[in-house]
C-alpha positions in Angstrom: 56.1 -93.9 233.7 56.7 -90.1 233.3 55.0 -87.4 234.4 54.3 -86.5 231.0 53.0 -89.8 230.2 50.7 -89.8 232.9 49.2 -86.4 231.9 48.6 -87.7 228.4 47.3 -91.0 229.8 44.8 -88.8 231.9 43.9 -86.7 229.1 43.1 -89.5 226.5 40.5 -91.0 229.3 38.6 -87.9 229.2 39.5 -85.9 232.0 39.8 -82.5 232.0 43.0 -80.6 233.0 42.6 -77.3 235.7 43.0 -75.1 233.2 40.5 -76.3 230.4 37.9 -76.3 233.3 38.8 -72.7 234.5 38.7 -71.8 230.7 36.0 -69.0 229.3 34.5 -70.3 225.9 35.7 -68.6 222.9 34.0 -65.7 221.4 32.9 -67.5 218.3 30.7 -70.1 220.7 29.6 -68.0 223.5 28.4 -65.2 220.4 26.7 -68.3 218.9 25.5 -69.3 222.1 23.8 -65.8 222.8 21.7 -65.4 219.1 20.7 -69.2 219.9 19.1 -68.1 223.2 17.6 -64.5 221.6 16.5 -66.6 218.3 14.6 -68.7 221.0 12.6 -65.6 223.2 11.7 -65.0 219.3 12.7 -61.5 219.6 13.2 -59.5 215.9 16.9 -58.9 214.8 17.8 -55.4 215.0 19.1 -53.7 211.6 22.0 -53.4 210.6 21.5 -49.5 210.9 20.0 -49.4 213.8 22.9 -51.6 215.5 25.8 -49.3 214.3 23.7 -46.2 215.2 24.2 -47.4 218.7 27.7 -46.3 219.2 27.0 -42.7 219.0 24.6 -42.8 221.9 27.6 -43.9 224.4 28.5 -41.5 227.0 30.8 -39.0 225.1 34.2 -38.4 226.2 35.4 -35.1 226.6 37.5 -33.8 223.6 40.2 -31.3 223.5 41.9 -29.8 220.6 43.4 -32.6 218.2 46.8 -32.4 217.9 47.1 -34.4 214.7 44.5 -32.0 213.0 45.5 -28.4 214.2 43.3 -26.5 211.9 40.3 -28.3 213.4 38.5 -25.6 216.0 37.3 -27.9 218.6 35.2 -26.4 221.7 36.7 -26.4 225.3 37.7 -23.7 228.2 40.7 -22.7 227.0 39.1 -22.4 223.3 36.6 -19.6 225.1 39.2 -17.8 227.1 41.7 -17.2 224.2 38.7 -16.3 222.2 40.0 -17.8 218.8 37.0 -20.2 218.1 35.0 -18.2 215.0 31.8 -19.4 216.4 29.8 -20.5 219.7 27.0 -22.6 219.3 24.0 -20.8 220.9 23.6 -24.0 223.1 26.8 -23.9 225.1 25.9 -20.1 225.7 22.6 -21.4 227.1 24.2 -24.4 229.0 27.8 -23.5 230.0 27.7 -27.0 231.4 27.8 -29.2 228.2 31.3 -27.2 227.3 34.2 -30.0 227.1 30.9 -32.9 227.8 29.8 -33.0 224.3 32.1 -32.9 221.0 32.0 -30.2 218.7 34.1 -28.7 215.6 33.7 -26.0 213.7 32.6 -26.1 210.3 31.0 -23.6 209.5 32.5 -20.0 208.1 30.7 -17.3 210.2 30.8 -15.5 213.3 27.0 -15.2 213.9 24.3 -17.1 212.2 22.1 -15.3 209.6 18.8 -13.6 210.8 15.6 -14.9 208.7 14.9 -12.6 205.6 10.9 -11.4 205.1 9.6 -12.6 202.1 7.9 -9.7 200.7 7.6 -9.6 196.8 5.3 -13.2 196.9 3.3 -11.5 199.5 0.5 -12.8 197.5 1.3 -16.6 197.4 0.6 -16.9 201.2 -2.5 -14.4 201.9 -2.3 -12.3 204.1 0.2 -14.3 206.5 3.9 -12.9 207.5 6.7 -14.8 205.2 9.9 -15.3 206.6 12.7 -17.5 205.3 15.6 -19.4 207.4 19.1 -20.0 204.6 21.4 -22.6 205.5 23.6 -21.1 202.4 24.6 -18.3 204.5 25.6 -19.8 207.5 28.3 -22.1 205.5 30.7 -21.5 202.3 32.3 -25.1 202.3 30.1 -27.5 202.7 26.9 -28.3 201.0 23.3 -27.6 202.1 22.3 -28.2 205.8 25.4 -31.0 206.1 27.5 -28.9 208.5 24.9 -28.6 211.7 24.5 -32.5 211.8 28.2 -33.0 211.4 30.0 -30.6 213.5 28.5 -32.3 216.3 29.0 -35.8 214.6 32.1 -35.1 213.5 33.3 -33.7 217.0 33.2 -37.9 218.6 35.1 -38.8 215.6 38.1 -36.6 215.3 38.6 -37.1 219.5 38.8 -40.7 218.7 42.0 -40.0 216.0 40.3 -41.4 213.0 42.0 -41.1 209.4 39.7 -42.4 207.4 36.3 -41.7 207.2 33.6 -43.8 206.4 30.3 -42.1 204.8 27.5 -44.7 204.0 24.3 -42.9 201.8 22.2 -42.8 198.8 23.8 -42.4 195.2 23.7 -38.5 195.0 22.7 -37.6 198.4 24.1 -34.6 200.6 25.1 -36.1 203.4 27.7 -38.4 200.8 28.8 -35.5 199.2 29.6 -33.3 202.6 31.0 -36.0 203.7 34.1 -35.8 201.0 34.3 -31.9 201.5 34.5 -32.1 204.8 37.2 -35.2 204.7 39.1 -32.6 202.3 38.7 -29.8 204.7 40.3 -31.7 207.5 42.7 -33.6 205.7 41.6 -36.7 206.1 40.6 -40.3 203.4 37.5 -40.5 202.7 35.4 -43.6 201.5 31.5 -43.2 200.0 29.4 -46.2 199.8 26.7 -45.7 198.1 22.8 -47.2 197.5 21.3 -47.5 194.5 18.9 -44.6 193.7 17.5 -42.7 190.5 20.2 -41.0 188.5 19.1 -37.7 187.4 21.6 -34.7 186.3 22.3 -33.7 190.0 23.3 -36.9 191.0 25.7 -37.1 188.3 27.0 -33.6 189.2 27.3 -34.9 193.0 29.3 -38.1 192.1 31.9 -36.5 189.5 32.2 -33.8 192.6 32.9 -36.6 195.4 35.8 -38.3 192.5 36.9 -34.7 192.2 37.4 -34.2 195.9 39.8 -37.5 196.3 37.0 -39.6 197.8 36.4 -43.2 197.0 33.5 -44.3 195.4 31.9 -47.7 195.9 28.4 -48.6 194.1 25.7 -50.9 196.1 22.7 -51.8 194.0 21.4 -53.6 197.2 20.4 -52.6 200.6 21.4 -56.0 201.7 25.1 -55.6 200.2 25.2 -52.4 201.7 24.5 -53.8 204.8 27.3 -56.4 204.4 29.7 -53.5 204.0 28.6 -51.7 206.9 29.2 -55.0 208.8 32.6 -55.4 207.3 34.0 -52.0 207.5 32.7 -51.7 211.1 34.9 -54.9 212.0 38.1 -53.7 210.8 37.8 -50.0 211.5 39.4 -51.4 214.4 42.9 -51.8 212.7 42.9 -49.0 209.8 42.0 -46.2 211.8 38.8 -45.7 210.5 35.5 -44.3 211.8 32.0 -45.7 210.3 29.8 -43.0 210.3 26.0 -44.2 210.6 23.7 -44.3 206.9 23.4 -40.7 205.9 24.5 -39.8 209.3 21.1 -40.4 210.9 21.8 -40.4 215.0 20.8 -38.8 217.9 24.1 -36.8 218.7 23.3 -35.2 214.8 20.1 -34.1 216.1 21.5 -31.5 218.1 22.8 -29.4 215.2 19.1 -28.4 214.7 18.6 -28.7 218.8 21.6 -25.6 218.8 19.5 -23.8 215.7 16.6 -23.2 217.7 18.6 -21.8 220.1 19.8 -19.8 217.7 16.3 -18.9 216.4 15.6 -18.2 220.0 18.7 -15.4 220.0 16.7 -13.9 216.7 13.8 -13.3 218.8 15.0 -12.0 221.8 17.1 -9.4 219.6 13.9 -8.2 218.1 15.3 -9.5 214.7 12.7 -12.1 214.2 8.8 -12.1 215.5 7.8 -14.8 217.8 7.1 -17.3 215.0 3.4 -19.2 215.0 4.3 -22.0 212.5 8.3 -23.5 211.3 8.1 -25.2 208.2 11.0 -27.7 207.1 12.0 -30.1 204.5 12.5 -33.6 205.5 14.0 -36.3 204.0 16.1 -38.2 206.9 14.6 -36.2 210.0 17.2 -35.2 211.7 16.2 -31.8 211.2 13.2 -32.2 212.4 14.3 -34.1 215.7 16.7 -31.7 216.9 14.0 -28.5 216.0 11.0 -30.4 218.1 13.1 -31.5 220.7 14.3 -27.9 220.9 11.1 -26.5 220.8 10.6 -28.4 223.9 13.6 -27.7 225.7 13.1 -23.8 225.1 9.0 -24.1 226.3 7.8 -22.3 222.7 4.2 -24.3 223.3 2.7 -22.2 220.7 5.1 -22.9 217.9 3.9 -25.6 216.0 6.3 -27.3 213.5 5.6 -28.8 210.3 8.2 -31.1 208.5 7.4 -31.8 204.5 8.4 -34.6 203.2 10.4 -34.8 199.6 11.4 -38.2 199.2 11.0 -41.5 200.4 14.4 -42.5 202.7 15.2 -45.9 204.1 15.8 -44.8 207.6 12.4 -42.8 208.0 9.5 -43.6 210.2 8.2 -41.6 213.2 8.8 -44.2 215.6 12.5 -43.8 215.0 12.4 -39.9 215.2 10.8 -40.0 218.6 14.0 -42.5 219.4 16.7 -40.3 218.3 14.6 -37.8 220.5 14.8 -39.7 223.5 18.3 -40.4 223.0 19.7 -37.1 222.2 17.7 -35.9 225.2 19.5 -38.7 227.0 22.9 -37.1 225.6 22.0 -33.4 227.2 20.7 -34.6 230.4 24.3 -36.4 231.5 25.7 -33.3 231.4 23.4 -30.7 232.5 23.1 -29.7 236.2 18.8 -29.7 236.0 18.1 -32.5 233.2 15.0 -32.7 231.4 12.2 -35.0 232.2 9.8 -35.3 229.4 10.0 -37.7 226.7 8.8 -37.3 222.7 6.7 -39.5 221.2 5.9 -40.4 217.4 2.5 -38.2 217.8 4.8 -35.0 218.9 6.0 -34.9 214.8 3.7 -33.6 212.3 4.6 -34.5 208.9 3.3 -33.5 205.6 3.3 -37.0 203.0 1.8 -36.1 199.9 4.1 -33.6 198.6 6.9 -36.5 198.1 8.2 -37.1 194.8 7.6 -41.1 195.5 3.8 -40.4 196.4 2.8 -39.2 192.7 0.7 -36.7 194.5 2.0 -33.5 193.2 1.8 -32.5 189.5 5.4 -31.9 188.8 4.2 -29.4 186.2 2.3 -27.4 188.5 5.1 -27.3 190.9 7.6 -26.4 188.4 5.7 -22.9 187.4 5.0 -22.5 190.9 9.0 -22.3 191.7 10.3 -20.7 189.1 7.4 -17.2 189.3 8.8 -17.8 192.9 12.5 -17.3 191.8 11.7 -14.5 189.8 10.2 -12.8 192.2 12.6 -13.0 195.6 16.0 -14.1 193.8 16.4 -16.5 196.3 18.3 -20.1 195.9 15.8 -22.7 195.7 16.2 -26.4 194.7 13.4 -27.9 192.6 13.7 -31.8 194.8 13.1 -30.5 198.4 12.8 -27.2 199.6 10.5 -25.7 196.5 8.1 -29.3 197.6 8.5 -28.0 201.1 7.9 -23.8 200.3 5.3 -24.8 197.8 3.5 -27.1 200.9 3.3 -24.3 203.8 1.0 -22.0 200.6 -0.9 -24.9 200.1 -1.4 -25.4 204.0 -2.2 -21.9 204.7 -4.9 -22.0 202.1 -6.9 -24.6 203.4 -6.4 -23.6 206.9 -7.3 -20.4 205.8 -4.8 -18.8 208.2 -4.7 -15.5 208.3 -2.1 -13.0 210.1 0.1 -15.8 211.1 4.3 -15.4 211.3 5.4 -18.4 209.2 8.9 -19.4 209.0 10.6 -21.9 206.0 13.7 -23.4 207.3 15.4 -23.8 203.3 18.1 -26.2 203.3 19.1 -26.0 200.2 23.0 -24.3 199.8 24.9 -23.6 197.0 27.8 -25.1 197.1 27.5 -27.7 194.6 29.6 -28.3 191.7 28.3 -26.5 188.8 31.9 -27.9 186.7 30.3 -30.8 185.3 27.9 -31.8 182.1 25.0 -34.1 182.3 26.9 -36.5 179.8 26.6 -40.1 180.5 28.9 -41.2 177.7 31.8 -39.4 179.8 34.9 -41.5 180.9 33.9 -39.8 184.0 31.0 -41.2 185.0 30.9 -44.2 187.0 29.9 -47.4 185.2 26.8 -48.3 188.1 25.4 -44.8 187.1 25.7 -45.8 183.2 23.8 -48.7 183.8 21.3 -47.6 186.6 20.2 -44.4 184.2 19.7 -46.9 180.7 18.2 -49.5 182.7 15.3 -46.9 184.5 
């Protein structure tokens, strides 16, 4: 008999060769194998969200400048030295340490950040309290509302790992989808939105005709649970396309910092006499993010007698405090790899105070009240002011300070709200234009 014969012979008795014994299981069974032994401890399955949220917290590598994307400012040594980058974030200047630890791009047109303007002609709407006002629209000309803190950093990972494509996952007529397609523009890169159902009003409109306008493509999800299948599904083959899945409405600790580097920067305001040390620091929240990366700066910086306030405007998927003091943590995890004396505290979901009935979900707030309210406001300061989240917000802090009965107080509103938003477009839903989903969601409300 041949040597082959006897090896088959051997094999049809039920032996097992050397190398089948030697042999690691595949991935499909040992994967199987794993969320049979986690189903059986009985622990909860993690989110989709909060899985893919995950790869942002990873050590970051250090990023250079990006040779495929030249017009992209990215912060190193030689960026400093040569002095061509437009703008510093007060954090490195702080921490020289974290330069060429943690990814950042530029994305925002200015050389220093605005200083807070005193609110003087509504004097009378807070007492006898001292108004100032934080705006985001004069810190950026390209990209809408307070999108560019939490992406440059974002953003920063993304580009160092030589994406192409960019992934945005949101809300129909969110922010976050729509900076997402300027800044995919910007840097010369595809873009994809995939978006949640939501309500359709004319801003939402105005937001989707903007995102078809600026090349990106539009997908409609009417589900959370389809939207998480698409998460799951993009994420497996951004492995092949060269594309990068940013996390839902780019909630992640590494975003936090944006608003951890603009406290630094309100910290440069008071030191240059152009701000007063500020008592209470009211912001708009829908996601958090902003008000992660101000607490956790707060802390960082030791201002124990700033307290901050965050308002929330609308109800958002990915909102809870327990996950704010996680992105916390986290981000504080990020800054402490790199600096030379790390941190040692930790936030918890007590450390955020957060105002809930001024939300348009909680039916709270008369919307006719808050509509005269806003517009005497307008008239009176000539300022930009959106009537969904930063007027709730403004319209909150004179409603705080009157039952506190505060008096003498420096009060600072952090406004979001930006102007560059598509004005091009008619509220017409009959419009070739318009996306079908956004035909049916608006009859069907």
């Amino acid at each position: 008999m041949s040597q082959a014969n006897r090896r088959r012979k051997h094999r049809r008795k039920g032996a097992t060769s050397r190398k089948s014994k030697n042999r690691r299981p595949s991935n499909r069974r040992y994967s199987r194998h794993q969320t049979s032994e986690k189903s059986k401890k009985g622990k909860p399955k993690a989110s989709i969200f909060d899985r893919f949220q995950s790869r942002f917290c990873r050590k970051n590598p250090k990023v250079g400048r990006v040779k495929t994307l030249p017009q992209v400012q990215t912060i190193d040594l030689n960026t400093l030295l040569n002095g061509s980058l437009e703008y510093i974030p007060a954090l490195f200047s702080f921490y020289p340490e974290l330069i060429g630890e943690i990814p950042w791009i530029s994305l925002r047109s200015t050389v220093l950040p605005s200083v807070p303007k005193r609110l003087q002609r509504s004097q009378h709407f807070f007492d006898s309290n001292y108004i100032y006002m934080k705006n985001e629209s004069l810190d950026t000309d390209k990209i809408s509302d307070n999108q560019a803190r939490k992406l440059e950093f974002l953003l920063g990972e993304v580009l160092g790992l030589g994406a192409k494509k960019i992934l945005g996952f949101s809300t129909v007529g969110s922010s976050h989808a729509l900076a997402v397609a300027q800044v995919a523009q910007i840097l010369d890169l595809k873009c994809e939105d995939y978006l949640l159902r939501s309500e359709v009003d004319p801003a939402v409109v105005q937001k989707t005709l903007e995102m078809k306008e600026l090349g990106a493509k539009l997908n409609f999800y009417s589900s959370v649970k389809s939207l998480e299948r698409a998460i799951k599904w993009k994420a497996y083959f951004s492995k092949w396309n060269h594309s990068v899945v940013l996390p839902f409405d780019g909630v992640c600790p590494i975003s936090c910092l944006g608003y951890v580097n603009a406290m630094f920067e309100l910290r440069e305001n008071i030191r240059r006499a152009e701000l007063p040390p500020v008592d209470y620091l009211f912001v708009p929240v829908e996601s958090g993010t902003s008000l992660v990366g101000l607490e956790l700066g707060r802390r960082i910086l030791g201002f124990e007698d700033l307290q901050i306030v965050g308002v929330q405007a609308r109800h958002h998927i990915r909102f809870n405090l327990d996950a704010l003091a996680a992105n916390a943590n986290q981000a504080l995890e990020i800054l402490n790899r790199s600096l030379k004396r790390p941190f040692k505290f930790h936030c918890l979901a007590s450390d955020f105070r957060v105002l809930r009935n001024y939300s348009m979900d909680s039916g709270k707030l008369e919307q006719k009240e808050l509509s005269r309210w806003t517009n005497r406001f307008l008239d009176l300061e000539g300022l930009g002011l959106d009537f969904s989240n930063n007027s709730r917000g403004l319209y909150a802090m004179s409603q705080f300070i009157g039952a506190k009965k505060l008096e003498n107080k420096v009060f600072l509103f952090w406004n979001t709200f930006s102007g560059v938003k598509s004005n091009r477009f008619h509220y017409n839903l009959n419009s070739p234009d318009v996306p079908g989903p956004l035909k049916r969601w608006a009859k069907s409300a």
